[in-house]
C-alpha positions as CSV (number, residue, x, y, z in Angstrom):
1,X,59.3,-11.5,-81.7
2,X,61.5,-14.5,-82.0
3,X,62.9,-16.4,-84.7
4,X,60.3,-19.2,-84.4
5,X,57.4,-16.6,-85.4
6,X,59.2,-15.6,-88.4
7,X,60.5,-19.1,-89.6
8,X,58.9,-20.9,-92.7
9,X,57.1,-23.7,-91.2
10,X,58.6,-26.9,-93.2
11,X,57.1,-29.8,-91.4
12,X,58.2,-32.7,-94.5
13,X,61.5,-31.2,-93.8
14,X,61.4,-31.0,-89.9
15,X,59.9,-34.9,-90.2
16,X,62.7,-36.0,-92.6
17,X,65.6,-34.9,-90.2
18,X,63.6,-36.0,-86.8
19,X,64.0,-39.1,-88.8
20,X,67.5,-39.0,-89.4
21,X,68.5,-37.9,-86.2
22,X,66.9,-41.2,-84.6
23,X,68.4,-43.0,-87.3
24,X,71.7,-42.2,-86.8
25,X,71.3,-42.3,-82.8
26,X,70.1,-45.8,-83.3
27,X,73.3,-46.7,-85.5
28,X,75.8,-44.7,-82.8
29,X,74.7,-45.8,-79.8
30,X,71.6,-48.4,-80.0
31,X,67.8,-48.4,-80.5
32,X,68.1,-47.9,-76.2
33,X,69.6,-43.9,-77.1
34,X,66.9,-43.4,-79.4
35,X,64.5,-41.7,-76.7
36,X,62.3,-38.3,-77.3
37,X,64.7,-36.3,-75.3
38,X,67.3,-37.4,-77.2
39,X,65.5,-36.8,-80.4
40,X,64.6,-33.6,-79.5
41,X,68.1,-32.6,-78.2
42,X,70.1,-33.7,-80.9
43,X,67.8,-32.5,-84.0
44,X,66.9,-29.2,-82.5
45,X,63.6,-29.5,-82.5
46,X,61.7,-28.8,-79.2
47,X,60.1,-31.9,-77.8
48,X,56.8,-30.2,-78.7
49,X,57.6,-30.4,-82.3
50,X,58.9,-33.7,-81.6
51,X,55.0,-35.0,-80.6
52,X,53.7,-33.1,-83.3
53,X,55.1,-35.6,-86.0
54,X,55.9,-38.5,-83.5
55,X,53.6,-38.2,-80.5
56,X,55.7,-41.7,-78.8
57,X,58.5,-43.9,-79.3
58,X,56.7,-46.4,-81.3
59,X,55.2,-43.6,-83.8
60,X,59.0,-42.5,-84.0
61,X,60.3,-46.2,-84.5
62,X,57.2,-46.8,-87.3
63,X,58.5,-43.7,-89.1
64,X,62.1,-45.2,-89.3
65,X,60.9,-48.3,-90.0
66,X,58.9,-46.9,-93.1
67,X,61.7,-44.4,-94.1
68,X,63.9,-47.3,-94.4
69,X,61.2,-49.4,-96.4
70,X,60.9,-46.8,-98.3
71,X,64.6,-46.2,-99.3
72,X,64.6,-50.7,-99.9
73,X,61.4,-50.0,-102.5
74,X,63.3,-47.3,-104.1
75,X,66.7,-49.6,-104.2
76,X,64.8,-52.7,-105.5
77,X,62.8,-50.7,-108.3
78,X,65.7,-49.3,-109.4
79,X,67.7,-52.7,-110.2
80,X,64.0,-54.3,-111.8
81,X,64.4,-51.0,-114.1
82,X,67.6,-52.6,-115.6
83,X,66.1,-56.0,-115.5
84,X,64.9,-57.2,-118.7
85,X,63.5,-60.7,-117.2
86,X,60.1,-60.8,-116.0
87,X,60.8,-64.1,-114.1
88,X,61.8,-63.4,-110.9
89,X,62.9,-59.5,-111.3
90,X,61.3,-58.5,-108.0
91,X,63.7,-61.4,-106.2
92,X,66.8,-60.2,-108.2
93,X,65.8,-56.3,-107.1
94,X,65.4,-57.6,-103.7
95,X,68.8,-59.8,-103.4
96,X,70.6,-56.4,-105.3
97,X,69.1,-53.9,-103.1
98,X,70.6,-56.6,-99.9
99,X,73.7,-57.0,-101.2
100,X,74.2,-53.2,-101.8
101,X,73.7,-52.9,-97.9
102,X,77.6,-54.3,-97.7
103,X,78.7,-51.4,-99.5
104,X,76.8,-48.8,-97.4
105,X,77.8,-49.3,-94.0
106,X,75.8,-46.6,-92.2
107,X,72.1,-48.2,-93.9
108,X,73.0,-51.5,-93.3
109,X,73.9,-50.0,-89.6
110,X,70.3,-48.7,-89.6
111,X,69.0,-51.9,-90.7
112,X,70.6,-53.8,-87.5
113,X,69.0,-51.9,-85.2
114,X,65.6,-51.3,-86.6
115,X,66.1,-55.3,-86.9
116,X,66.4,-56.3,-83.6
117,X,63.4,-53.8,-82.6
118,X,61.7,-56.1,-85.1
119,X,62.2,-58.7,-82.7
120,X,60.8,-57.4,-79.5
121,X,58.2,-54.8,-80.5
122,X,55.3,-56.7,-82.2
123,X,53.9,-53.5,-84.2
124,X,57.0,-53.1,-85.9
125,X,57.2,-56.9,-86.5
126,X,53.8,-56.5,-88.3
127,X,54.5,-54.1,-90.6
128,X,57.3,-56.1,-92.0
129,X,55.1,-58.5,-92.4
130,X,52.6,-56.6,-94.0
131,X,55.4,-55.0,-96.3
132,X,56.6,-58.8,-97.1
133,X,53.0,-60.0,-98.1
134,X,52.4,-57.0,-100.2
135,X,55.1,-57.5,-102.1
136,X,54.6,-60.9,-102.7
137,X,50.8,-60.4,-103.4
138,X,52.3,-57.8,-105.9
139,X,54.4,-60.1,-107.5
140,X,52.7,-63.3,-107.4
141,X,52.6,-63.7,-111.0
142,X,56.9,-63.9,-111.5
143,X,58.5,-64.3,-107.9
144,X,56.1,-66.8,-106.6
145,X,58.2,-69.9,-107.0
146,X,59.9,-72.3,-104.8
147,X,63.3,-71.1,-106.1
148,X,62.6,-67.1,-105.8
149,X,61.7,-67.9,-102.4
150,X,65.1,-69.8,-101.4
151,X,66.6,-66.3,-103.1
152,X,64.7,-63.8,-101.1
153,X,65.9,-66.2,-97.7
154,X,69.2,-66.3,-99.2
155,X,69.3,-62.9,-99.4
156,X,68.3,-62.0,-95.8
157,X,71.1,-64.7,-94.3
158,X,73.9,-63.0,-96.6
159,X,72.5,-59.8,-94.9
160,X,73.1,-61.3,-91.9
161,X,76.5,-62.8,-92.4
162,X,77.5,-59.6,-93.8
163,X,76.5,-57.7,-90.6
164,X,77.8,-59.9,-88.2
165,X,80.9,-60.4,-90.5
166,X,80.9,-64.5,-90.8
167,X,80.9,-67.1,-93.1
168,X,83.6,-65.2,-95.0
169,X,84.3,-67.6,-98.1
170,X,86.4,-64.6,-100.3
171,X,85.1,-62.8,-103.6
172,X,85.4,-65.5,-105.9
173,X,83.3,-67.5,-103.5
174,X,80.5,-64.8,-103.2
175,X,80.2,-64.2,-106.6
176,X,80.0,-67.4,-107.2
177,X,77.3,-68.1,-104.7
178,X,75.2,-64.8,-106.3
179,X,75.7,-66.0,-109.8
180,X,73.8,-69.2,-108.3
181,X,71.4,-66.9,-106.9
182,X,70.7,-65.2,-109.9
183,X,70.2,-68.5,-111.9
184,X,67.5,-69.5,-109.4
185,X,65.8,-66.6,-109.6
186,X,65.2,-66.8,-113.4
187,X,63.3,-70.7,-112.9
């Protein structure tokens, strides 16, 4: 008999790292590398196991998309933990958990190119959307203002400047602008 017969089957695990390897094939090389043969190649996993947990592209690309939601949630819960503010504590989680993207170059690598399948595949699109609305449904009651709104946007374009490495104003300058950011938060 062969090894596969006598193997624990472990499919969170075998899911987790069919996940990984499309992530980091889609930071290497492009979303365009991230194909099922690929997938299948570079994880070990035969293609069969592959359609088990994925069975297309876009299930595959979903599954990133959510693993990496998942991983934001977890990043912006943790800096609301430490917040003792109500007012806008979901908005300063949020512009933490962006701005800790500079730091980790590989996620925020992710992020790029799970962002510009955001732009052309309208499923993926629509769960950002969805994610967006539930959390502002969630958090009507302290992030619904005005100001917490120009945050969260402020956020996302220091994301972008930071991935496409412009608008470089120096430390002082940054800080300064997320102290600002901060204080808007908390109106």
């Amino acid at each position: 008999m062969s090894d596969a017969h006598h193997r624990r089957k472990q499919p969170v695990l075998v899911r987790q790292q069919l996940l990984e390897v499309a992530a980091r094939l889609a930071s290497e090389q492009g979303m365009a590398a991230v194909t099922l043969d690929a997938v299948s190649a570079a994880s070990g996993v035969s293609k069969g196991g592959l359609l088990h947990h994925f069975p297309n592209k876009n299930a595959l690309l979903e599954g990133l998309l959510d693993s990496l939601l998942n991983q934001l949630d977890a990043s912006i819960e943790e800096g609301m933990r430490s917040d003792p503010l109500p007012h806008g504590r979901f908005t300063r989680g949020y512009l933490g958990a962006v701005l800790a993207l500079r730091d980790q170059p590989e996620e925020s690598r992710r992020w790029a190119q799970v962002t510009m399948a955001l732009l052309t595949e309208p499923r993926l699109r629509q769960r950002w959307r969805d994610w967006v609305r539930e959390r502002s449904e969630e958090y009507v009651g302290t992030d619904s203002s005005i100001d917490a709104q120009l945050v969260r946007l402020a956020a996302d374009g220091l994301w972008l400047a930071d991935l496409l490495d412009c608008h470089e104003s120096g430390d002082e300058a940054r800080r300064g602008l997320v102290e600002r950011l901060i204080e808007l938060s908390s109106k």
